[in-house]
Structures are given as C-alpha cells and as structure tokens.
C-alpha positions as CSV (number, residue, x, y, z in Angstrom):
1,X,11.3,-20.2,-8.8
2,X,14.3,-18.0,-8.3
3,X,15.8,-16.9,-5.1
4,X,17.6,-13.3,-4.9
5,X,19.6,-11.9,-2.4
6,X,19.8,-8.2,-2.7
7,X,21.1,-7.2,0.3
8,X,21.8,-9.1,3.9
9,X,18.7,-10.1,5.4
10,X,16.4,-9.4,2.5
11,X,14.8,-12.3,0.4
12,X,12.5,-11.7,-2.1
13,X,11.2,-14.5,-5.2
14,X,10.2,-14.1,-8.4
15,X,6.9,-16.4,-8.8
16,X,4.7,-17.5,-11.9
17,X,1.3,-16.9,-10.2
18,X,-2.2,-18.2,-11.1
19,X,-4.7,-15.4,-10.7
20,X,-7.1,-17.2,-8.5
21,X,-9.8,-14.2,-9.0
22,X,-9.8,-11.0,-10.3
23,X,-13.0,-8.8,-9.0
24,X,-14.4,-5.7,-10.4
25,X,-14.3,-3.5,-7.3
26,X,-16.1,-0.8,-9.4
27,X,-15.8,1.3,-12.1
28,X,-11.7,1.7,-12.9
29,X,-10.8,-0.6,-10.1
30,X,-10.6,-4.4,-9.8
31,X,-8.9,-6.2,-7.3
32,X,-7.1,-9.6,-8.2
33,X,-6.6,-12.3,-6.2
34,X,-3.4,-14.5,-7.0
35,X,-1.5,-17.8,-5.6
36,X,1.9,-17.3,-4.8
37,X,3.1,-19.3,-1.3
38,X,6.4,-17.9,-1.2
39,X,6.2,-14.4,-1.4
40,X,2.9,-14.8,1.2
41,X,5.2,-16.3,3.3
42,X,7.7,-13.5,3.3
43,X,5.8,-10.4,2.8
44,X,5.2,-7.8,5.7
45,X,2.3,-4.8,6.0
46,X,3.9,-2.2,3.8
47,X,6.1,-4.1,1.3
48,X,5.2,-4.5,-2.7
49,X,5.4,-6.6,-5.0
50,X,6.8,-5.9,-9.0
51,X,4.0,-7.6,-11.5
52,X,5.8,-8.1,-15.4
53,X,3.5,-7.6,-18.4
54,X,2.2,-10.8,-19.8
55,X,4.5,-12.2,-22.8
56,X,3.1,-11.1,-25.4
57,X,4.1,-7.1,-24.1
58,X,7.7,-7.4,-23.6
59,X,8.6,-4.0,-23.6
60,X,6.6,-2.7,-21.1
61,X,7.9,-2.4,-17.8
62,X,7.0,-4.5,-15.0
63,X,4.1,-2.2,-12.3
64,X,4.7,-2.1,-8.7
65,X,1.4,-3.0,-6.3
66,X,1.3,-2.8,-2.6
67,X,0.2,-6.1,-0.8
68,X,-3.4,-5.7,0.2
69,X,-4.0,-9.0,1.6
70,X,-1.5,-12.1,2.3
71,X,-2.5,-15.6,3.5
72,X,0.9,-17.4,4.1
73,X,-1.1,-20.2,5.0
74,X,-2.8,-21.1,1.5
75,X,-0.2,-19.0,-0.4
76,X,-2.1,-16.7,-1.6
77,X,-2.1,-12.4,-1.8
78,X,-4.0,-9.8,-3.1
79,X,-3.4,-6.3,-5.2
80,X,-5.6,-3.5,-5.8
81,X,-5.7,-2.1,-9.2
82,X,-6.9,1.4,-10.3
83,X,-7.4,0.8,-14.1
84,X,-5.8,4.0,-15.4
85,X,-3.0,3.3,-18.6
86,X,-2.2,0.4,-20.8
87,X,-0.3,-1.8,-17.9
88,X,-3.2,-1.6,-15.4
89,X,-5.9,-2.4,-18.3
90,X,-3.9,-5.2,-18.8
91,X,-3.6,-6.4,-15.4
92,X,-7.5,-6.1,-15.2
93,X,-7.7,-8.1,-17.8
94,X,-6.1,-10.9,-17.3
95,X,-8.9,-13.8,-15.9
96,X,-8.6,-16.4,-13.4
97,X,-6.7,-19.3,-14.7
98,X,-4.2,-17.2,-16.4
99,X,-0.4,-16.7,-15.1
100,X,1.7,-13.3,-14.2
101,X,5.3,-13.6,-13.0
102,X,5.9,-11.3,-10.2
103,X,8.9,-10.2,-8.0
104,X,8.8,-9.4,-4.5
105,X,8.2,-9.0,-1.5
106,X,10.0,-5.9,-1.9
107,X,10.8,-2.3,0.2
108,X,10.6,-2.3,4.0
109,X,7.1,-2.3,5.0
110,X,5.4,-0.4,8.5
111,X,6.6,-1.1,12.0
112,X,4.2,-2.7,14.3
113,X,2.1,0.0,15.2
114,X,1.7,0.1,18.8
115,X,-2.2,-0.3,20.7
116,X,-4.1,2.9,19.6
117,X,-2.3,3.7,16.7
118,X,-4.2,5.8,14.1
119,X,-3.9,4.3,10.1
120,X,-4.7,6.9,7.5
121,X,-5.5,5.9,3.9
122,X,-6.4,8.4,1.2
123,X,-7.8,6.3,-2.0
124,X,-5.5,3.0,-3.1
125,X,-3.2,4.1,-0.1
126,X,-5.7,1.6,1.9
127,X,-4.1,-1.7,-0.2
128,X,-0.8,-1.8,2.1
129,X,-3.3,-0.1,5.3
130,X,-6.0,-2.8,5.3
131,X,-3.0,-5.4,5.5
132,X,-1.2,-3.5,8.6
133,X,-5.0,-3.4,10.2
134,X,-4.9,-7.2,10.0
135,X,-1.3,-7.9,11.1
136,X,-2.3,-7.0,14.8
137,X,-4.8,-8.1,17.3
138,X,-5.1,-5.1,19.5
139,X,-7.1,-1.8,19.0
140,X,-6.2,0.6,16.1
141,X,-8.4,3.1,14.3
142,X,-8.6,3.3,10.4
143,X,-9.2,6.7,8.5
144,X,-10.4,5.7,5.3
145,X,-10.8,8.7,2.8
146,X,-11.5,9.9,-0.7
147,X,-12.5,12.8,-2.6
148,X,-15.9,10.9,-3.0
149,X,-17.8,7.8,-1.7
150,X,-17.3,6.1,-5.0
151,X,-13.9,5.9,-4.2
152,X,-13.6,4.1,-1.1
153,X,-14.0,1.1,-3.1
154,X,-13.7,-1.5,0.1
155,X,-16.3,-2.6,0.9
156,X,-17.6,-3.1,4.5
157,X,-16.7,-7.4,4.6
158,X,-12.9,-6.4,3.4
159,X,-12.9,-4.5,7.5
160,X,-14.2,-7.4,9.4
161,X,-11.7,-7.3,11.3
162,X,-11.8,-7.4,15.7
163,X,-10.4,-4.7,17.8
164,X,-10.2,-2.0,14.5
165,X,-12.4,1.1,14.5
166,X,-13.2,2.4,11.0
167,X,-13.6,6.2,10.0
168,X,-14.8,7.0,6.5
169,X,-14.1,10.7,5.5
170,X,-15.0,12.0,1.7
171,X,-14.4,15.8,0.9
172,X,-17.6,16.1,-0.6
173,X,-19.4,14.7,2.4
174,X,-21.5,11.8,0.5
175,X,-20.4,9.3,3.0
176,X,-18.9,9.7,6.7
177,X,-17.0,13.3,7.8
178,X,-17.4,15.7,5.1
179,X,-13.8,16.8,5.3
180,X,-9.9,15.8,4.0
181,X,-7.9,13.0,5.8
182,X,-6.3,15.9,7.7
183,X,-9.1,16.9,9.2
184,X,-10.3,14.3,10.3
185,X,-7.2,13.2,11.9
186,X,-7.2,16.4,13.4
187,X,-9.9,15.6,15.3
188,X,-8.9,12.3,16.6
189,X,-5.1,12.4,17.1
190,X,-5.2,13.7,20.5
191,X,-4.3,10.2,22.5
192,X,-2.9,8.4,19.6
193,X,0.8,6.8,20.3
194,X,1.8,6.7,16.3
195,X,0.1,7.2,12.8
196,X,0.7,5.4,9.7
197,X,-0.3,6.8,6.2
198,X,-0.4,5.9,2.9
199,X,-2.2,8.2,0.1
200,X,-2.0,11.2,-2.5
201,X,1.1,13.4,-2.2
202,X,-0.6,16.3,-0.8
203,X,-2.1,14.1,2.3
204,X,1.2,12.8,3.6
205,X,2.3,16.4,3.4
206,X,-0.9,17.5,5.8
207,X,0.0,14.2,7.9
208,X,3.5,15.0,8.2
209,X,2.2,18.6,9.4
210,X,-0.2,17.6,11.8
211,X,2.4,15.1,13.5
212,X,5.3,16.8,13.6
213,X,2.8,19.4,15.3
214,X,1.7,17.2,17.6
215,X,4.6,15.4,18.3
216,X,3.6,11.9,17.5
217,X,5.4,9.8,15.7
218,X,4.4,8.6,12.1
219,X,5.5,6.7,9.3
220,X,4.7,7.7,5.4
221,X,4.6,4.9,2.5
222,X,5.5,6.8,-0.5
223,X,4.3,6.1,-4.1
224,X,6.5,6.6,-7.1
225,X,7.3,5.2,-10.5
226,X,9.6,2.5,-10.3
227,X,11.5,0.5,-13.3
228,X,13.3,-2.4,-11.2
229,X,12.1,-2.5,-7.8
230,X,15.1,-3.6,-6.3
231,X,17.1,-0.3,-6.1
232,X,19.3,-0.5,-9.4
233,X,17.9,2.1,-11.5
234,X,17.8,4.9,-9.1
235,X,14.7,6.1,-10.9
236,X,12.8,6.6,-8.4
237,X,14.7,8.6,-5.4
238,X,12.8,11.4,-3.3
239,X,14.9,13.7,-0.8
240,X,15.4,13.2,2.9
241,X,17.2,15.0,5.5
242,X,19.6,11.7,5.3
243,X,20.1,12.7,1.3
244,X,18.4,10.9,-1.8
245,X,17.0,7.7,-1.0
246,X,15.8,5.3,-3.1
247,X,11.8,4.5,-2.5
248,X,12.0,1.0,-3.9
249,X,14.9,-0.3,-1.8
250,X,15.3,2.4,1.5
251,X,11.4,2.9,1.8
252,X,8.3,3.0,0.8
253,X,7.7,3.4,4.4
254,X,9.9,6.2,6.0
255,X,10.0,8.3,9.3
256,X,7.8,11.7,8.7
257,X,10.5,13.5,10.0
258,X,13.0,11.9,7.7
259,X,11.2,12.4,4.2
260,X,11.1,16.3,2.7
261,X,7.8,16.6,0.8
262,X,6.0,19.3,-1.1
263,X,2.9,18.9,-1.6
C-alpha cells in the first residue's frame, strides 16, 4: 500500500481492494461494494476515488467514482456505477472475490452543511449526496430527481437515515413532483441556510440561478473526464471567476458563485 503526498495536508492511498459485493441496482446500474480500510478512513462527503482497469486492459485509463458510502469502521466504501462504455461494463463485471486497485480519496469534498440545509441530486449526482446526508446528525432535506422513476435507482433502505427528509421529483411525473430539480427546489428554498448539488450540467446551472437569486449560499460538485486524478494532466479544467481550475485537484465541490457554467 502506497502513501502519496500531493500537496500539504492531503493524503490519499492507492489500495488493492476485494469487491465485497457488486449489486445490480437495475437495468445499466450496479453498485459495488469493496474493502478498502484506508481510504474509508480518510475519505470525506464529496471526494472520489480513481478505479484502474483490471490487468488484463492496461491501456485503458483508470475511471473516477464518487464515494457513495464509507464505513471507516470495517473499511469498507461503496461506488455507484451507470454501465454505459467499455470501462463501466467492466467494472460491473467484475464479481465479489475479485481485486481492483484504486487511488484516492481524492478532490475536496462538501462542507458541513449547516441544520436545514437543502441537498439536490439529479441521477448518479446522489453517490457523493447520500454520503453527505449521513455525515450529519441534524435535519437536512434531500431532493432526489431524474428524468424518470426508473432512474432514481436508491432504493427506500439506502435513506434510512434519522433527521433527513426525502423529496423525489421525476420530469415526467411517474414518481413524486412532476417537475425538474429546479423546480422543486424552487418551492422549498425559502428558509434553507445553504444547498448542496451534484447532477447533470444543465441542473447545477438552474441551481446556481436559483441561489444566487436567492441569496443562499451553495456549493456545486462538478463531473468531468479525468485521466490522473491528482491534478497533473490538466485535462480536466473548467472556468472560474478565480481563472481555470483543475476539477480533480481544486474541486469537484466549488462555491456557485465561483464556477462559470453554461448549461
């Protein structure tokens, strides 16, 4: 087990994990289930974690994941995986008993959202949410949305969780509010101290909107392709009113105010 040091005050491991369980979660998604004690004991709400192809696909590059669950206490995490090119089919195929070397935990992850915060996840933007619901103990609302109810793959047991409020939203209305994220954080946002979102491009852009409206604070986790993970490539840099920043290394959680999106 190797111990990096990328910058001061960041650790992050590179593990050879056991995948303990890997679950169909429906059709094109699975979610995988793997021992690795010392990224669970480092890893924060927010943070990812770089998975490398098995060996016998060297040349593909490794896939970044969000943390979905951690237990630092038995070692273990969890990853959601939407099954949609060659490196996710393998990831979904790999069964329990079998290895994958991973890297991480890497990025800066959420702040602790303060009592009455509101979480917005559109799709796989709930892996890194459902792990922030967890890391507190006081009240907190999650908006969990898709386009349809077949994609809000979680199901009901993964939100047993005290003191959070769950709000489904689909856009075509075949389970909770028929409406987008932003709508129904519209309705809701009224009293809410901060907001945390991870999801499709165009819903951090109608987030960003709404808060800035509102004046309430909110933080974005930003998804896009990364080679490294660690900030070396530079390939994966978006635009902020602070210049380029790198998503891997300076995010994927920024400020709203900070990030300049399009949707």
């Amino acid at each position: 087990m190797l111990l990096l040091k990328e910058q001061p005050g960041v650790k992050y491991r590179q593990e050879s994990c056991p995948v303990l369980e890997n679950r169909s979660m429906g059709p094109g998604f699975c979610r995988i289930t793997l021992a690795a004690p010392a990224i669970a004991s480092l890893v924060e709400p927010g943070q990812f974690v770089q998975i490398f192809m098995p060996q016998e696909h060297p040349h593909m590059l490794p896939r970044p994941f969000s943390v979905h669950k951690a237990d630092p206490e038995n070692g273990i995490i969890t990853i959601l995986v939407e099954i949609k090119g060659q490196g996710s089919r393998l990831l979904a195929s790999r069964e329990p008993g079998s290895f994958l070397k991973l890297l991480g935990p890497l990025g800066n992850g959420f702040p602790p959202p303060p009592p009455g915060s509101i979480l917005v996840a559109g799709g796989m933007g709930v892996a890194p949410l459902a792990f922030l619901a967890e890391s507190v103990k006081y009240s907190r609302t999650l908006l969990y949305c898709a386009r349809t109810a077949d994609l809000l793959i979680c199901p009901e047991a993964d939100f047993n969780i005290p003191g959070l409020q769950i709000m489904r939203a689909t856009d075509d209305g075949t389970a909770g509010f028929r409406g987008t994220a932003a709508d129904l954080l519209s309705g809701c946002i009224a009293e809410a101290p901060a907001v945390f979102a991870c999801g499709p491009r165009p819903m951090l852009v109608a987030v960003k909107e709404i808060c800035l409206k509102r004046r309430v604070r909110a933080w974005l986790s930003l998804e896009e392709r990364m080679a490294c993970g660690v900030g070396a490539c530079v390939g994966c840099v978006v635009p902020t009113i602070k210049g380029y920043k790198r998503v891997c290394r300076d995010g994927p959680v920024f400020p709203a105010e900070e990030v300049i999106l399009d949707g």
